[in-house]
C-alpha positions in Angstrom: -33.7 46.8 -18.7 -32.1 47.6 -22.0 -29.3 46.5 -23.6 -26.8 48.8 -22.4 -28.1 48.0 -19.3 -27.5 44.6 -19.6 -23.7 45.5 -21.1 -22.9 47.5 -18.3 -24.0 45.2 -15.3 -21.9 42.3 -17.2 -19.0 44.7 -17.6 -18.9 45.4 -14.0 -19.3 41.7 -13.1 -16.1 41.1 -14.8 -14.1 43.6 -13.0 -12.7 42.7 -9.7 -13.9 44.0 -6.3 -13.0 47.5 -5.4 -14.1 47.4 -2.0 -12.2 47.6 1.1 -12.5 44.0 1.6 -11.8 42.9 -1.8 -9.3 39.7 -2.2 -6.4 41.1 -4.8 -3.9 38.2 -5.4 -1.2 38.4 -7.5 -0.1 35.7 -9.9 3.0 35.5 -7.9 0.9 34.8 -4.7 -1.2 32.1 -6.3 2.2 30.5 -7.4 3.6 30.6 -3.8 0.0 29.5 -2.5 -0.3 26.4 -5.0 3.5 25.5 -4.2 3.0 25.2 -0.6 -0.1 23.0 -0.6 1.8 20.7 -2.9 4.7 20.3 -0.5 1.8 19.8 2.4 0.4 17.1 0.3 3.4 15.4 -0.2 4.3 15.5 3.1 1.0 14.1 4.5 1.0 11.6 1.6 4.9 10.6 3.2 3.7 10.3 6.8 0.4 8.0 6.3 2.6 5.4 4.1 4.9 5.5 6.3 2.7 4.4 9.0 3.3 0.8 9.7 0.1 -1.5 9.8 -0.8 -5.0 10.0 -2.4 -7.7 7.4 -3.1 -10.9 6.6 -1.2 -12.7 3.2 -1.6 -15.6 1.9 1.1 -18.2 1.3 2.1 -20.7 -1.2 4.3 -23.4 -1.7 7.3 -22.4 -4.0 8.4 -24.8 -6.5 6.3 -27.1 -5.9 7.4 -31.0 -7.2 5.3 -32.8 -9.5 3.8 -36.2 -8.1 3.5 -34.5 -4.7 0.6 -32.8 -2.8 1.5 -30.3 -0.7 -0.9 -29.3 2.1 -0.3 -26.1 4.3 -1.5 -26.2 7.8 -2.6 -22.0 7.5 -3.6 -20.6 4.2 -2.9 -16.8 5.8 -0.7 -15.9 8.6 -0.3 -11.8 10.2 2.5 -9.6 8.9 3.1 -6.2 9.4 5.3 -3.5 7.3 4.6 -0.3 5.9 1.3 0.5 3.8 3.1 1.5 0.8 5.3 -2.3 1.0 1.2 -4.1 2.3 -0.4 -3.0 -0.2 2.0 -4.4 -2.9 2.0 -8.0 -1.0 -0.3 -10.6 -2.2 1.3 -13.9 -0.8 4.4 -15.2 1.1 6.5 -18.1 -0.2 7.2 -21.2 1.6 10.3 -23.3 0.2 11.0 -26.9 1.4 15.0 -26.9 2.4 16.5 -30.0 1.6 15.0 -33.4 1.0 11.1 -33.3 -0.8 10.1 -36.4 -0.3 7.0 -37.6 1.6 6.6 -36.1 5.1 5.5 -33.2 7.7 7.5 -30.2 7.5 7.9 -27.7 10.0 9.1 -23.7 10.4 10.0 -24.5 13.9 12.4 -27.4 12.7 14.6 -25.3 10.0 13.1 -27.6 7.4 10.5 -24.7 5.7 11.9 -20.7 4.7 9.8 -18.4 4.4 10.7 -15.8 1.6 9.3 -12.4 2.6 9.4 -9.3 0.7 11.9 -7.0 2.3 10.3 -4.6 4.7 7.6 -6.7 6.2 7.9 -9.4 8.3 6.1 -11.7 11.0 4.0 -10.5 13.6 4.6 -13.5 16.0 6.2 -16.8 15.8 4.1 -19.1 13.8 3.4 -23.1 13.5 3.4 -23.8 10.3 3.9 -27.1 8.9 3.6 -28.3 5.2 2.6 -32.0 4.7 4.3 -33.6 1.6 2.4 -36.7 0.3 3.3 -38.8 -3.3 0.2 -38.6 -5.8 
């Protein structure tokens, strides 16, 4: 093959297909095309965070007291929310209501509150008791 040869085989690689099955799109087509599939993705991206799912967290004691060793009697309890709102929660606060002092605590008693981020919350009733002892 020679050089024109060569030229004219590129050439006619370049055009588009003229055949009877040939794909012809316009730009306008493409535009409506790409559109679409990004209101499909959004929507499927919507549905599967909406899904609601459960996880473990872990919890804490919040604002702890110096002088005092706090002792949970679970280091994770079972929550359940929306994937978008579980995957953003790390750990669930425990607060002490009222007095600190030495003692057992418990959820059951209205002595503990939990503080849970809005949209997730407990997947069953829990026992959970802080113990409260002076360093």
């Amino acid at each position: 093959m020679n050089r024109k040869h060569i030229e004219a085989q590129n050439e006619t690689d370049r055009q588009q297909p003229q055949g009877e099955f040939a794909v012809r799109r316009s730009i306008r087509a493409n535009i409506i095309a790409a559109v679409v599939c990004l209101l499909l993705a959004f929507v499927v991206w919507t549905v599967v965070m909406g899904f609601r799912d459960s996880d473990h967290v872990s919890v804490r004691i919040l604002n702890p007291e110096e002088g005092y060793q706090y002792t949970l009697s679970t280091d994770l309890v079972e929550v359940e929310g929306s994937l978008a709102v579980l995957r953003s929660t790390e750990e669930i606060g425990v607060r002490l209501i009222g007095d600190n002092g030495d003692g057992v605590y418990r959820l059951s008693d209205n002595e503990l509150e939990l503080e849970l981020p809005e949209g997730i919350q407990l997947t069953s009733d829990i026992e959970l008791t802080v113990t409260v002892k002076a360093k």
